[in-house]
C-alpha positions as CSV (number, residue, x, y, z in Angstrom):
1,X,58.6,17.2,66.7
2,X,55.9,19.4,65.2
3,X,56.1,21.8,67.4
4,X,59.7,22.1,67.1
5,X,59.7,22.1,63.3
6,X,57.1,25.4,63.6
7,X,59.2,27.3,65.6
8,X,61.8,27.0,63.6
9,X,60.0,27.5,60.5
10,X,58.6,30.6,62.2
11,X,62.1,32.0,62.4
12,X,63.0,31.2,58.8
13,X,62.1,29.1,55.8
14,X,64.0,26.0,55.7
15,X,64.2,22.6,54.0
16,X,64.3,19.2,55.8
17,X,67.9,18.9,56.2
18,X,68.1,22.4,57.2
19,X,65.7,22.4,60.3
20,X,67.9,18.6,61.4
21,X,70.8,20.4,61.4
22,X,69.4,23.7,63.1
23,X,67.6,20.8,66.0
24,X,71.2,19.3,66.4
25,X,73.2,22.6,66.2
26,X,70.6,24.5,69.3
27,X,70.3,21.2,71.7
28,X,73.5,19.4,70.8
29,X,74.1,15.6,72.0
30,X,71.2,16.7,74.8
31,X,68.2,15.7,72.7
32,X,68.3,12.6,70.7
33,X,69.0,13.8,66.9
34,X,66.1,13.5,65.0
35,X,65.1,11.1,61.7
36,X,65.7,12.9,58.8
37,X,62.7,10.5,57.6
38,X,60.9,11.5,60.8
39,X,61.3,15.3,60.1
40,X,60.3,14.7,56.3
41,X,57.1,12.8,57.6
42,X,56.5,15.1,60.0
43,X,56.7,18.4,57.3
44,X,54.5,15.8,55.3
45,X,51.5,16.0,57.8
46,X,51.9,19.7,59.1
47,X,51.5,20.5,55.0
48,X,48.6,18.5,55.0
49,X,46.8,20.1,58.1
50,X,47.9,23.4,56.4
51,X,50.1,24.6,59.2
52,X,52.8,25.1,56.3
53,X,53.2,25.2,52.4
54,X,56.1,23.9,50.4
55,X,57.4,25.3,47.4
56,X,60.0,23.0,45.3
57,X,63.2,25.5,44.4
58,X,65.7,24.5,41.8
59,X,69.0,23.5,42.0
60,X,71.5,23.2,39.3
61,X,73.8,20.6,40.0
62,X,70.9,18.7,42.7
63,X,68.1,17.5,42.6
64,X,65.0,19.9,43.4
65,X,64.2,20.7,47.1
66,X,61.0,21.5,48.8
67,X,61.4,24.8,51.2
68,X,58.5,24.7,54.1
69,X,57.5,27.9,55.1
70,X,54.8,28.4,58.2
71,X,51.1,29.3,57.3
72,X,49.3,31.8,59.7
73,X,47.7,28.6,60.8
74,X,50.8,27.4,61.8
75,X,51.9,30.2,63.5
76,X,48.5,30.1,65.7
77,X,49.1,26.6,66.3
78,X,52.2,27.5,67.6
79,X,51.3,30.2,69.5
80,X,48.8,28.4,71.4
81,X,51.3,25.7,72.2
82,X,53.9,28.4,73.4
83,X,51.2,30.3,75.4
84,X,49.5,26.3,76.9
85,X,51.5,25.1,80.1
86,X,53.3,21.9,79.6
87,X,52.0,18.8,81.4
88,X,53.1,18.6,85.2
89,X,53.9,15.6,87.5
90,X,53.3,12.1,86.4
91,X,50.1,10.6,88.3
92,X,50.1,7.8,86.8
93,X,53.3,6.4,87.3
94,X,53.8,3.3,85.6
95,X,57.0,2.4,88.1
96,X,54.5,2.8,91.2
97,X,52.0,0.6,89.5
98,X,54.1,-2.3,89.7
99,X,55.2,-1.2,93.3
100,X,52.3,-1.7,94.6
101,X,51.1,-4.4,92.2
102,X,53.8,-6.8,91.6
103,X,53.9,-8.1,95.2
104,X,50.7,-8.4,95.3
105,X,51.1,-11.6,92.4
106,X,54.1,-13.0,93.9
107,X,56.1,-11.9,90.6
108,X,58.3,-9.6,92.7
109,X,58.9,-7.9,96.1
110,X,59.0,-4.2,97.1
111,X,62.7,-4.1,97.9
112,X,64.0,-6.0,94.4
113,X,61.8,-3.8,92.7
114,X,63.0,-0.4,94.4
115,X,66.7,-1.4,94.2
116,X,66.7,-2.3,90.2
117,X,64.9,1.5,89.7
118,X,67.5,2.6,91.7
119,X,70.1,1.3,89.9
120,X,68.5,2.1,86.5
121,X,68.3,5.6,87.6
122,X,72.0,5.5,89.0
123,X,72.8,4.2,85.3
124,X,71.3,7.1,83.6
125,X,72.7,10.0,85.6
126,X,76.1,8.3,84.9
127,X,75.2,8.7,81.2
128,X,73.7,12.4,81.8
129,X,77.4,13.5,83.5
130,X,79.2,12.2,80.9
131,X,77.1,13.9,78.3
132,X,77.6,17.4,80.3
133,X,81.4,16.5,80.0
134,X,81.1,16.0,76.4
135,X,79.0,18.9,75.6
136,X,80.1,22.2,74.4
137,X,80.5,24.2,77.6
138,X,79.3,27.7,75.2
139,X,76.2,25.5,74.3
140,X,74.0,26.4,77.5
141,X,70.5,25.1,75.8
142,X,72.2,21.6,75.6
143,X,73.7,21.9,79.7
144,X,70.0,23.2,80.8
145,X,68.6,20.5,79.4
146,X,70.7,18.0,80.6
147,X,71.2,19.8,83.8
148,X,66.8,19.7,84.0
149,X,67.2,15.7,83.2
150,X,69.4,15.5,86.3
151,X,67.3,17.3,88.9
152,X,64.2,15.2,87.6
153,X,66.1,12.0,88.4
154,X,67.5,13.3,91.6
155,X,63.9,13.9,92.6
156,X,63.1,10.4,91.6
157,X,65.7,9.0,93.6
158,X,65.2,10.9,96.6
159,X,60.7,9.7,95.6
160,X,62.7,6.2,95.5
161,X,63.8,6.3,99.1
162,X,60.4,7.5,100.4
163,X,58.7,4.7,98.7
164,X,61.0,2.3,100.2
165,X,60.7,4.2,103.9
166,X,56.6,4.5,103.4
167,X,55.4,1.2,101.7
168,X,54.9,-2.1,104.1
């Protein structure tokens, strides 16, 4: 979330409502829409490490508002996260883990275990096809997302099948 709130405060100045509605307009039903509490919490503690300011600007018929703009702190915080790479493949795989470990107590066997993965997986790329179907086909963030989501599960399904092939 910080992140996200940067780079869009490094575009433009925006208020808390302003940067929900820009997060919900650019990724659509893709991304889960965030809290406006969250985002204000969130402004809250990047203010406080000083990677923006706020200034309150007056409203006639409103209440007062606080604009967040990004700091040249902020904007190095966010360029190192743009130029970092993002974390690769899970090692430490909390699924496997009980793989290999559950049989070992007697709680469950390989195949039960395998087959209710399988299914949960099956469950959510049900869910992530109707969600393409219901996205806006012009919004193309929102379909690579979702279309990412999909090839990550069909990976895990196909990892699914070699567990199941490989493990005694």
């Amino acid at each position: 979330m910080r992140q996200s709130l940067l780079a869009l405060l490094a575009k433009e100045p925006a208020h808390g409502y302003e940067l929900k509605q820009a997060l919900e307009a650019i990724f659509g039903g893709a991304y889960p829409s965030p809290n406006i509490g969250q985002i204000y919490v969130t402004l809250g503690r990047l203010e406080k490490d000083g990677y923006v300011r706020s200034v309150d600007v007056e409203q006639a018929n409103r209440p007062n508002k606080k604009v967040y703009y990004i700091t040249a702190t902020g904007r190095e915080a966010l360029e190192t996260w743009v130029d970092e790479p993002t974390e690769g493949p899970r090692v430490r795989d909390e699924f496997f883990m009980k793989l290999v470990l559950a049989p070992m107590t007697g709680l469950s066997d390989r195949m039960a275990l395998v087959n209710r993965q399988r299914r949960h997986y099956l469950a959510l790329m049900r869910d992530l096809r109707e969600l393409a179907e219901r996205t806006d086909p012009a919004n193309r963030v929102a379909l690579l997302l979702i279309e990412g989501a999909m090839l990550h599960l069909q990976a895990d399904l196909d990892w699914l099948e070699r567990c199941q092939e490989d493990l005694p």
